[in-house]
LOGU-512639 format. One record per residue (C-alpha): residue in three letters; residue number from 1; x, y, z. Coordinates in nm, 3 decimals. Example, Ala and Ser with C-alpha at 12.3 -4.5 7.8 and 13.67 -1.06 7.14 Angstrom:
BEGIN
NODE   r   k      c1      c2      c3
NODE ALA   1   1.230  -0.450   0.780
NODE SER   2   1.367  -0.106   0.714
This chain:
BEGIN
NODE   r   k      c1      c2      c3
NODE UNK   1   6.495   4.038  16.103
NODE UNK   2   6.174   3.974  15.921
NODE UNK   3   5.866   3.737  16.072
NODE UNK   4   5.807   3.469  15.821
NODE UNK   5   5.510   3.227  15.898
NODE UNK   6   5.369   2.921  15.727
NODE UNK   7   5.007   2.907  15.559
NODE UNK   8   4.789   2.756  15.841
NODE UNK   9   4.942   2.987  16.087
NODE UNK  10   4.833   3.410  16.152
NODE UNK  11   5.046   3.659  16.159
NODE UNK  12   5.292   3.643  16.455
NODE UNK  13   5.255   3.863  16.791
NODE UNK  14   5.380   4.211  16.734
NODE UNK  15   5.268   4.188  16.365
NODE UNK  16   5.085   4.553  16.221
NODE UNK  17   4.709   4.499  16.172
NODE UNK  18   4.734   4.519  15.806
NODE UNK  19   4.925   4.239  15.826
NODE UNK  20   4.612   4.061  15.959
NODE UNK  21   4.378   4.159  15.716
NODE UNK  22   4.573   4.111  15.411
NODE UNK  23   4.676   3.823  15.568
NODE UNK  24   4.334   3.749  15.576
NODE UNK  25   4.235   3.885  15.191
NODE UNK  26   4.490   3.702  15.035
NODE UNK  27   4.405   3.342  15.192
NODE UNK  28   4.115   3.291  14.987
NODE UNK  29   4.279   3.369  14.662
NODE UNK  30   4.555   3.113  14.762
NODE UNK  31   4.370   2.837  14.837
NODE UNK  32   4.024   2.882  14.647
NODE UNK  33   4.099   3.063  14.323
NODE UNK  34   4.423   2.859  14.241
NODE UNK  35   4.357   2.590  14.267
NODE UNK  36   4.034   2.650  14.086
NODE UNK  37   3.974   2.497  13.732
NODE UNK  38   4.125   2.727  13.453
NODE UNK  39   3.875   2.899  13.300
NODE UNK  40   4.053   2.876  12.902
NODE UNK  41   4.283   2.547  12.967
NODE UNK  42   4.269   2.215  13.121
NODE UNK  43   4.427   2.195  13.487
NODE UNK  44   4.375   2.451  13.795
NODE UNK  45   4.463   2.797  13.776
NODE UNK  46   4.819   2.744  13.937
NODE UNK  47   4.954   2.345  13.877
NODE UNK  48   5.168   2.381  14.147
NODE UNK  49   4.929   2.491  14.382
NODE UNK  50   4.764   2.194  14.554
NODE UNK  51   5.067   2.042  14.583
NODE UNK  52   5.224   2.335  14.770
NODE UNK  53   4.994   2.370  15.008
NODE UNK  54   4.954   2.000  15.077
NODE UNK  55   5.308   2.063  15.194
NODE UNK  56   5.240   2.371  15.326
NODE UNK  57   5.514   2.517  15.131
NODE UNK  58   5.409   2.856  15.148
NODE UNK  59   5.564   3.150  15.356
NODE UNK  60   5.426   3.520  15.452
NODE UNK  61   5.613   3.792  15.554
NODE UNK  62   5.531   4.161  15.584
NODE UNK  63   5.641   4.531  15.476
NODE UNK  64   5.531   4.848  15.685
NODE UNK  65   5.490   5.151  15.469
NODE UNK  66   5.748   5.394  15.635
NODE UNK  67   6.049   5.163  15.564
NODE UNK  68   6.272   5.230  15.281
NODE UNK  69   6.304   5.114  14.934
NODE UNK  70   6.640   4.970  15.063
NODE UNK  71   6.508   4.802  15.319
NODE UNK  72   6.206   4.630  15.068
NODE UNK  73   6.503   4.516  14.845
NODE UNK  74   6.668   4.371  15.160
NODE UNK  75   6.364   4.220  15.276
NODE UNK  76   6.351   4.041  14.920
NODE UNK  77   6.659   3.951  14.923
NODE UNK  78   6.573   3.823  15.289
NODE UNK  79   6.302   3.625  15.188
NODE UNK  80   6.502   3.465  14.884
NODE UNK  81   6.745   3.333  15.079
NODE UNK  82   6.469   3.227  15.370
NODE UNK  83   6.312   3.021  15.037
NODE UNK  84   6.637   2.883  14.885
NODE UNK  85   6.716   2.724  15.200
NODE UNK  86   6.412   2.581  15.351
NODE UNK  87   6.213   2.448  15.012
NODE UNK  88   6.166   2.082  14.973
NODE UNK  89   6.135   1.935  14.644
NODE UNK  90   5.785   2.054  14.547
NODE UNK  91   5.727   2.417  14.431
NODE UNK  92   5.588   2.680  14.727
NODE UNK  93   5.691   3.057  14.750
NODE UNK  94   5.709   3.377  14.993
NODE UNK  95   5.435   3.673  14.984
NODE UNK  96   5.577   3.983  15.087
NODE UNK  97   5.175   4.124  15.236
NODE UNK  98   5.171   4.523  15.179
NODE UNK  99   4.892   4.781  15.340
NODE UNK 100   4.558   4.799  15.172
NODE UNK 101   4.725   5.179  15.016
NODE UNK 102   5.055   5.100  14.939
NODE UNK 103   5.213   5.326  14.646
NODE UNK 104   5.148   5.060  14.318
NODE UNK 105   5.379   5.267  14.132
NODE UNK 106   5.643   5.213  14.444
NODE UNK 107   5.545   4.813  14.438
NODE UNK 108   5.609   4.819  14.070
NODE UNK 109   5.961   4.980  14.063
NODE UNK 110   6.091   4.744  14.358
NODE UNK 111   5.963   4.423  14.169
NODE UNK 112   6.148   4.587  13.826
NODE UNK 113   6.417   4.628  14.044
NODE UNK 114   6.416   4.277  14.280
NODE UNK 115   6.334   4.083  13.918
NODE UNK 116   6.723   4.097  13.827
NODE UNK 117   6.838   3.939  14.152
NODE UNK 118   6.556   3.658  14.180
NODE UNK 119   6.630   3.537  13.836
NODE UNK 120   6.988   3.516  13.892
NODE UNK 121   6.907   3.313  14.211
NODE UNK 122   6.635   3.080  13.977
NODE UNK 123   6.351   3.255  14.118
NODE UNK 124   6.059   3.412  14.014
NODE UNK 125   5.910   3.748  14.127
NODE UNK 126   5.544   3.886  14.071
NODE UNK 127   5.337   4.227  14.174
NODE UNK 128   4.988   4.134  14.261
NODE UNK 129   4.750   4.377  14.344
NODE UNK 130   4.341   4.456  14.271
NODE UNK 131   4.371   4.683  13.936
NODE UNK 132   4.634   4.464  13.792
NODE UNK 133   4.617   4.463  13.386
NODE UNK 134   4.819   4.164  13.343
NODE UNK 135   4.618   3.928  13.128
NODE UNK 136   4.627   3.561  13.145
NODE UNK 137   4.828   3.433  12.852
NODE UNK 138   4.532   3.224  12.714
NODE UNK 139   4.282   3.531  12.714
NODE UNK 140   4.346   3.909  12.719
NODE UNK 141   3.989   3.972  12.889
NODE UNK 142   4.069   3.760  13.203
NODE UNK 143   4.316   3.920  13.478
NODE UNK 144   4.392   3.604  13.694
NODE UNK 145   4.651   3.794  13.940
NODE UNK 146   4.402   4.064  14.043
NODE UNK 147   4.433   4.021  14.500
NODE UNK 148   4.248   4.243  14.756
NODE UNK 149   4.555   4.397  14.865
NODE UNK 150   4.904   4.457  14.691
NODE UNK 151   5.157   4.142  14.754
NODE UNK 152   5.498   4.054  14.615
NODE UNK 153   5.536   3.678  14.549
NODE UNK 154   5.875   3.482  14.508
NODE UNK 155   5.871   3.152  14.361
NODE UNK 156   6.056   2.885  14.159
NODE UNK 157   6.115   2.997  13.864
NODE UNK 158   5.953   2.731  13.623
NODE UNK 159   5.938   2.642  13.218
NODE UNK 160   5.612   2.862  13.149
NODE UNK 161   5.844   3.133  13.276
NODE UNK 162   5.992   3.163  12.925
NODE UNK 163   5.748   3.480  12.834
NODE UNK 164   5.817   3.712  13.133
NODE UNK 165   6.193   3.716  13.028
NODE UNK 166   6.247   4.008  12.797
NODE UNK 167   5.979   4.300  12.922
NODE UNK 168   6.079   4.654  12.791
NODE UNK 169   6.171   4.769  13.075
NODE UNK 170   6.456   4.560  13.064
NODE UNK 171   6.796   4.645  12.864
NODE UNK 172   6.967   4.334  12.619
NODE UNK 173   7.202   4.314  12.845
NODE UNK 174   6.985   4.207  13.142
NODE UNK 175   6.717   3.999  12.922
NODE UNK 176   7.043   3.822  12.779
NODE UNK 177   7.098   3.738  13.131
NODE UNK 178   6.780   3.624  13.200
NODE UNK 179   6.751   3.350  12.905
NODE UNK 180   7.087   3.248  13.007
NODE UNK 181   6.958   3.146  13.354
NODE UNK 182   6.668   2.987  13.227
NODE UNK 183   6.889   2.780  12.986
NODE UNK 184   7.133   2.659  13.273
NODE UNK 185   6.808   2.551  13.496
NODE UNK 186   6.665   2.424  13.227
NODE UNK 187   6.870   2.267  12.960
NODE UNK 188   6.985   1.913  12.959
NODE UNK 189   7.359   1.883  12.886
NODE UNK 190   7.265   1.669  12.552
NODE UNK 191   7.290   1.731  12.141
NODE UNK 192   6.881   1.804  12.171
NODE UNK 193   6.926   1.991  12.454
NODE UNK 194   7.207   2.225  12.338
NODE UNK 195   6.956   2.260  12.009
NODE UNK 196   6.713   2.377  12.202
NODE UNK 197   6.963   2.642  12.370
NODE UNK 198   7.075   2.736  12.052
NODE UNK 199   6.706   2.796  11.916
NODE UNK 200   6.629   3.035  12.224
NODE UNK 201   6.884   3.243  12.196
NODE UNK 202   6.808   3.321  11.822
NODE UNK 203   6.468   3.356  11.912
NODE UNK 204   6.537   3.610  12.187
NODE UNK 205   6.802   3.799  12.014
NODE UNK 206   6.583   3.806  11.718
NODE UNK 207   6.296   3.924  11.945
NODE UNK 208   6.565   4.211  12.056
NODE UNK 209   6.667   4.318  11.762
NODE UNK 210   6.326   4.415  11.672
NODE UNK 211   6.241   4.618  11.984
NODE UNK 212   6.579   4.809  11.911
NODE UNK 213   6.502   4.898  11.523
């Protein structure tokens, strides 16, 4: 069974060192950098953030190297569950802590793979590491998910979640999936609401149908 520890504790006994120092690493990008002022909007890098660890709402958990790719998607699916059932009210999430040299290109394929069941669940899953190229959505010269050592995070999914919905590495099928999700978490069951659905799903398709011509 994995060791999952709240934000204010370290690592439990038995724990791998790397656990400690990316334990360690990633600390100071929780608490300083979001919930830091936003360099290109109004607000601190992550809203939910100082609310979340107020509550201390935030779990850690660890994967050694030698294990399987198996056993990373059952340690997601682990942690999932772990969040589903102990959340409050308030938004918080689970970081999965990797070794300092952890394959990227392995990271990458399990979050690809683990996105399909966290959305289904309403979650949210993200790859973190130091070289990361994914540009913040209000500038394409600032990298705000850029930490010292390579982390999976699962999280509520929220609103501003909208964009991540239909990569290309994704078929129809499963982006289709994905919007429908996000419209029964996030649609009210009224005329403007079911307006709203209907204008989604023309954009998305539309957005589809594109990528397929």
């Amino acid at each position: 069974m994995a060791k999952i520890w709240k934000i204010g504790n370290s690592p439990p006994s038995g724990a791998p060192e790397f656990a400690y120092s990316s334990h360690k690493g990633v600390i100071p990008y929780i608490q300083n950098f979001l919930t830091s002022p936003h360099p290109y909007r109004s607000g601190a890098m992550c809203p939910f953030m100082p609310r979340a660890l107020a509550e201390r709402n935030i779990y850690f958990t660890y994967f050694e190297t030698e294990k399987t790719d198996q056993e990373l998607q059952q340690l997601i699916k682990f942690c999932s569950d772990f969040y589903k059932n102990n959340r409050n009210n308030s938004f918080g999430a689970v970081i999965i802590l990797f070794n300092e040299e952890f394959d990227l290109n392995r990271l990458l394929r399990a979050h690809i793979k683990a996105k399909i069941t966290c959305i289904d669940n309403e979650l949210m899953i993200g790859a973190l590491y130091k070289e990361s190229q994914a540009s913040s959505l209000h500038s394409q010269d600032y990298f705000p998910l850029r930490t010292p050592t390579p982390v999976l995070v699962i999280r509520d999914l929220t609103t501003q979640d909208l964009q991540f919905l239909h990569p290309n590495h994704y078929g129809i099928i499963s982006k289709i999936k994905f919007l429908n999700k996000y419209i029964q978490k996030f649609s009210k069951p009224s005329a403007k609401g079911k307006t709203k659905e209907k204008q989604m799903k023309q954009l998305f398709y539309a957005d589809d149908t594109q990528q397929l011509s």
